[in-house]
C-alpha positions as MATLAB code, in Angstrom:
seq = 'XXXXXXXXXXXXXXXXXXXXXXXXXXXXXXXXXXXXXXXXXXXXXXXXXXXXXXXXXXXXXXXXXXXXXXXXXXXX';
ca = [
      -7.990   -3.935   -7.336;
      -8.115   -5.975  -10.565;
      -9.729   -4.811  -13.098;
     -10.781   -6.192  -15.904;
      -9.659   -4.169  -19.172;
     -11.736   -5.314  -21.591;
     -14.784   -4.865  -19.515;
     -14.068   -2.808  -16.766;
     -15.190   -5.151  -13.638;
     -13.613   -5.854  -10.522;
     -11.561   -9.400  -10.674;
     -10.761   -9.108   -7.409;
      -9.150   -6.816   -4.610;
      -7.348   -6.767   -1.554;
      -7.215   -3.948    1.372;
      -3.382   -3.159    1.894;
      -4.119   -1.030    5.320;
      -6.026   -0.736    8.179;
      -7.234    2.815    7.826;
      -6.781    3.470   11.175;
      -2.990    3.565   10.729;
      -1.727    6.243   13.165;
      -0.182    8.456   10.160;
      -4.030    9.058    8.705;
      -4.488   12.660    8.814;
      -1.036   13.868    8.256;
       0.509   15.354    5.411;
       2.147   12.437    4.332;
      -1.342   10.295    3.334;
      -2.315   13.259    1.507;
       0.139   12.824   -1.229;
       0.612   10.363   -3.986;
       1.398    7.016   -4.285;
       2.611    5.203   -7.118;
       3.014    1.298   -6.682;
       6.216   -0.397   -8.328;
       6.296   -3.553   -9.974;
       9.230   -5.805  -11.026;
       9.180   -9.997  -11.534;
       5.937   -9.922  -10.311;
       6.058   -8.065   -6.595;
       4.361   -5.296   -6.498;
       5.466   -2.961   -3.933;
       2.481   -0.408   -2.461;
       3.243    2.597   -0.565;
      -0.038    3.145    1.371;
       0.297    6.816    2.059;
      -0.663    5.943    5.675;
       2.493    4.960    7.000;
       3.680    2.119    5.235;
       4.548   -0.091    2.672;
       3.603   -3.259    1.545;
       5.007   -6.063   -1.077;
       2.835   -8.142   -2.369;
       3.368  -11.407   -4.681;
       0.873  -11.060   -7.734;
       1.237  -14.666   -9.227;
      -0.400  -15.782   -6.157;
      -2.946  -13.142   -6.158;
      -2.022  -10.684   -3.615;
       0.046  -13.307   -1.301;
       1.402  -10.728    1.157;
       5.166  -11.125    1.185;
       6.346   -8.496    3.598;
       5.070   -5.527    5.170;
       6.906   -1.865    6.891;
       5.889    0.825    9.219;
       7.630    3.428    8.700;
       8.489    5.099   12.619;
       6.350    7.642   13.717;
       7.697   11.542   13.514;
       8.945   12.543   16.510;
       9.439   16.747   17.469;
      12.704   17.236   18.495;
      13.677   17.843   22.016;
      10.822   15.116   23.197;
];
């Protein structure tokens, strides 16, 4: 989302994941997730499974998105 700081409004957002990635519900989208930004891309761990980059000068132009693999027991 963009907020703005002077009045505290929405600007705009964008939805980074569908939330019915198939890592919802594990321990992994429980935790924290800091974004990081450099030259304007922001990168945006979901905590679902994946990460996304987006370009901000073009408000929220995807550039490139992962999935990370799935967790898989050992000895299947």
């Amino acid at each position: 989302m963009a907020i703005d700081g002077a009045k505290g409004n929405v600007l705009w957002s964008q939805q980074l994941k569908h939330s019915g990635a198939h890592h919802a519900g594990s321990a992994a989208a429980a935790l924290g997730v800091s974004p990081s930004y450099a030259n304007g891309i922001l990168v945006c761990p979901t905590g679902a499974g994946s990460i996304v980059a987006v370009d901000l000068a073009t408000q929220w132009h995807f550039l490139w998105g992962y999935a990370t693999p799935r967790h898989q027991p050992r000895g299947t």
